[in-house]
N, C-alpha and C positions, 0 to 999 in steps of 0.2 A: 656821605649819607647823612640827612637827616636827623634830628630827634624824631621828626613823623614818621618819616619812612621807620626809624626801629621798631617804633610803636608798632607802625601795622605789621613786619617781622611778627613781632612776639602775637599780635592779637589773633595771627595768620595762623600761628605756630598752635596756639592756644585753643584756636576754634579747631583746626585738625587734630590737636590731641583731642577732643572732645569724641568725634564721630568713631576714632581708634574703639576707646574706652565702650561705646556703646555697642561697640562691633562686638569687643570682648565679652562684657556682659550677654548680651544676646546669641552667643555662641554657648556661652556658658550655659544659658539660661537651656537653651536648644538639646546641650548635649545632657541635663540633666533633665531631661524631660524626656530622651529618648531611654537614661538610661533608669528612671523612674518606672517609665511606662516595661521595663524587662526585669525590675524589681517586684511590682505590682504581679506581674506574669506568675513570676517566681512564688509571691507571697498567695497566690491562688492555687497554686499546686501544694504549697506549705500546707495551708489551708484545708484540704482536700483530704489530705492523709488521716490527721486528727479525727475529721468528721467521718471520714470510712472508717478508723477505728470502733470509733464509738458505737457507730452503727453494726459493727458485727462482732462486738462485745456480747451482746444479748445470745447471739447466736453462738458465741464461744461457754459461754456457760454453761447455755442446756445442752450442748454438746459434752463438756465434761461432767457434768451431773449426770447426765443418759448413761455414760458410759463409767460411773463410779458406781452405779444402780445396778449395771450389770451384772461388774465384776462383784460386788456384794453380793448380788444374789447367788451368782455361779461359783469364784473361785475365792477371794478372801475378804472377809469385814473384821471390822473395827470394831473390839466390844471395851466399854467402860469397868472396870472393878468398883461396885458398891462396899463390899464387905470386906473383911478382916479374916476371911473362912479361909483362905490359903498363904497366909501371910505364914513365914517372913519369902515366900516365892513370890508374893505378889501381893501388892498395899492396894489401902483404898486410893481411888484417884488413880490407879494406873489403866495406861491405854493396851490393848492386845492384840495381834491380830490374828485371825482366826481361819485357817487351810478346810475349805471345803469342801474341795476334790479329792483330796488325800484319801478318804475312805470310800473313794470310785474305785481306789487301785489297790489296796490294802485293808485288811480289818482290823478292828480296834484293838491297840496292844495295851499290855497293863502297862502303867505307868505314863498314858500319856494325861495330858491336861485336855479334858477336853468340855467343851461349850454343850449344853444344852435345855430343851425348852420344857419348863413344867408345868406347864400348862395341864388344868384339870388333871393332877397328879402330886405335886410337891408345891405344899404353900409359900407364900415369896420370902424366902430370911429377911429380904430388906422391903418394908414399905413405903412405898412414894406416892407422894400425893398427886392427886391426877389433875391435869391442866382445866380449869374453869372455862377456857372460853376458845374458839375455832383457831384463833392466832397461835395460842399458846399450844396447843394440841398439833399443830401443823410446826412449830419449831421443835416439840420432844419428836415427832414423827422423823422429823431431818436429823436432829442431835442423836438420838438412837441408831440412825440408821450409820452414821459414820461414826460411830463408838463417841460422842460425847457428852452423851446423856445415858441415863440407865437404865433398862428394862428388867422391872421386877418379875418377870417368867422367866428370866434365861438366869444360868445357871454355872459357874463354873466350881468343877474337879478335877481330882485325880483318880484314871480309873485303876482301882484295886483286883477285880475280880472281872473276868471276861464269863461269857458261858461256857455250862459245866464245871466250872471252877469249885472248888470247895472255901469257904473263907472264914478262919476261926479266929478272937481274939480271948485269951492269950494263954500263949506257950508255958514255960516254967520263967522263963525268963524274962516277960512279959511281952514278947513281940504279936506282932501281927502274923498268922503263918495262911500261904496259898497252897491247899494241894499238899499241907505238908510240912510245907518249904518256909522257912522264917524270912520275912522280910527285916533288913537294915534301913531303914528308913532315916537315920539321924542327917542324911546330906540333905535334909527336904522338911522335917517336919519343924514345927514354929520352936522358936527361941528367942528367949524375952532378954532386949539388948539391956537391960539395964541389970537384973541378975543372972544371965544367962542359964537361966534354965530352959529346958527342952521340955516339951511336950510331952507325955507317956505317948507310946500307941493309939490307947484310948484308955480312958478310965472305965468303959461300961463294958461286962464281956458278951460276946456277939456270936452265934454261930449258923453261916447260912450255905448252900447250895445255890449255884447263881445258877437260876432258865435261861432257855432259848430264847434268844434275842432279847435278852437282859444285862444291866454291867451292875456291879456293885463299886461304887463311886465312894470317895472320901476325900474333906477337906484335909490340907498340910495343917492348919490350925487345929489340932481337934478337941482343942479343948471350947473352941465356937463356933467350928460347924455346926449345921444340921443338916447332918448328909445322909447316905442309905441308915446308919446306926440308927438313926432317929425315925425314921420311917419303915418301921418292919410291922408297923400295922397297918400300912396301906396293904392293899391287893397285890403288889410285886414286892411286897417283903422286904421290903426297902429298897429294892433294886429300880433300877430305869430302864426304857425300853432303848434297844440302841438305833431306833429309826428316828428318836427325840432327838439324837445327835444333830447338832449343827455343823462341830467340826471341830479339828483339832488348833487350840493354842500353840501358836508355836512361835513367837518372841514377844517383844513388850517395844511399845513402841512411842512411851513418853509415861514421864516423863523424860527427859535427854540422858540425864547422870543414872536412868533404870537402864536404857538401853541394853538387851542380853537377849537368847534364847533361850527355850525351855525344853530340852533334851529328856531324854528317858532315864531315868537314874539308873547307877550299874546295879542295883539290888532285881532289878527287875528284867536283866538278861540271865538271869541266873538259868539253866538246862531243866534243873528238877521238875519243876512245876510246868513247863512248857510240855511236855511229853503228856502229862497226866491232863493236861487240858484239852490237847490234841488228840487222844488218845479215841476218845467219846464219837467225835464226826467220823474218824478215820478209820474204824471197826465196819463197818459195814461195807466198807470200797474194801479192804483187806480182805472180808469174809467172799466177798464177791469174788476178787479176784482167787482166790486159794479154791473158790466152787466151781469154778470152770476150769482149773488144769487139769481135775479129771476128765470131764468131759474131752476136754480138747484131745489128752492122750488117747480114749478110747475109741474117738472119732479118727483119727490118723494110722492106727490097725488097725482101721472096718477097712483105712482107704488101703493100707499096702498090701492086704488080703486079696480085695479086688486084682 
């Protein structure tokens, strides 16, 4: 053979690797094109998710907000602490949440904490200045409504005196007595962390009869409340009406390291005072009932006469 002939050999060899090479490429080219176009597929369904998110984002909102509006109205809300009136149970700045229902199914017992509206009745202890302009009026409206902002008409105590209650301040010993009954108050009433001293009872002495469908209310702080003590010149003699009731406090829910409940304290399961308070409604179903066993006896010998 040749040096021509190798020549054409190799030129032979060379121009057929060529057409190989382009097969490859164009295969290649083919299969990333098929598999692009199933990428693209893919990245349209990717695509798709997002944007339905987004789009029923809006509708996820007023869905939770409708139904946060509700539950506030009906079963539990969120109330801010303005003031220093129940400290050390409760600082400024703490969050609460507040049982609405609770007094659907039970009546108000002493010693709970409970929320209420003063409206044309008790002037506001804390003052806050009112929003200037529609924006701002519409974000206190929201902040207020999920306890993060404050509403200077609501009100929170501890109820001391329910109706019929008697409530004197003070004994020989200086306490608070219901009915009689001296309350212990020291697991509840303010104590100043730096010289630990406690609060008196009350420094001012007080003596009322709480009415129907009245509570006589008192800050744990009392040396800065102004709670019923302070108001026995209004028309309910410092007492509140208890239809003003919002509802019972019953935990703290922020800050994180406050996180606790607010329980009734044992001075206020005490027997004594329970009787004498209950005593009042209960007279006249008792009287009723003890007036018709004679009756019923006389009426039962007319029958066995017969």
């Amino acid at each position: 053979m040749t040096d021509e002939d190798d020549r054409r050999d190799v030129r032979s060899e060379a121009e057929g690797a060529v057409p190989e090479e382009e097969e490859t490429v164009n295969s290649a080219e083919e299969t990333t094109d098929g598999d692009s176009g199933d990428d693209s597929g893919d990245g349209e369904k990717k695509k798709k998710k997002p944007g339905s998110f987004w789009k029923e984002l809006p509708v996820l909102i007023v869905v939770a907000v409708v139904l946060a509006l509700v539950i506030k109205a009906f079963a539990v809300q969120a109330f801010y602490i303005p003031s220093g009136s129940m400290e050390n149970t409760l600082q400024i700045g703490d969050r609460v949440l507040v049982n609405k229902i609770v007094y659907h199914t039970r009546d108000i017992r002493r010693g709970d904490v409970v929320v209420f509206n003063g409206l044309d009745s008790w002037d506001p202890e804390t003052h806050i200045s009112k929003p200037t302009n529609p924006f701002s009026k519409a974000l206190r409206a929201v902040g207020t409504a999920f306890g993060v902002a404050p509403n200077e008409k609501d009100y929170i105590k501890r109820v001391i005196g329910i109706p019929g209650d008697h409530v004197h301040c003070c004994d020989a010993q200086g306490r608070v007595t219901v009915n009689g009954v001296p309350l212990n108050e020291k697991s509840y009433l303010y104590t100043d962390p730096v010289t630990h001293e406690q609060n008196k009872p009350s420094n001012e002495p007080f003596d009322a009869t709480v009415g129907k469908g009245q509570l006589w209310v008192m800050g744990d702080h009392r040396e800065l409340s102004y709670d019923s003590r302070s108001h026995r010149g209004d028309p309910g003699g410092g007492t509140i009406p208890t239809d003003r009731v919002i509802g019972r406090a019953f935990v703290i829910v922020w800050p994180l390291n406050r996180i606790d409940t607010l329980p009734i304290p044992d001075t206020f399961k005490q027997a004594g005072f329970k009787t004498a308070s209950m005593a009042a409604p209960a007279t006249p179903a008792v009287l009723g009932i003890v007036g018709t066993l004679p009756l019923a006896y006389l009426r039962r010998r007319k029958h066995h006469r017969r």
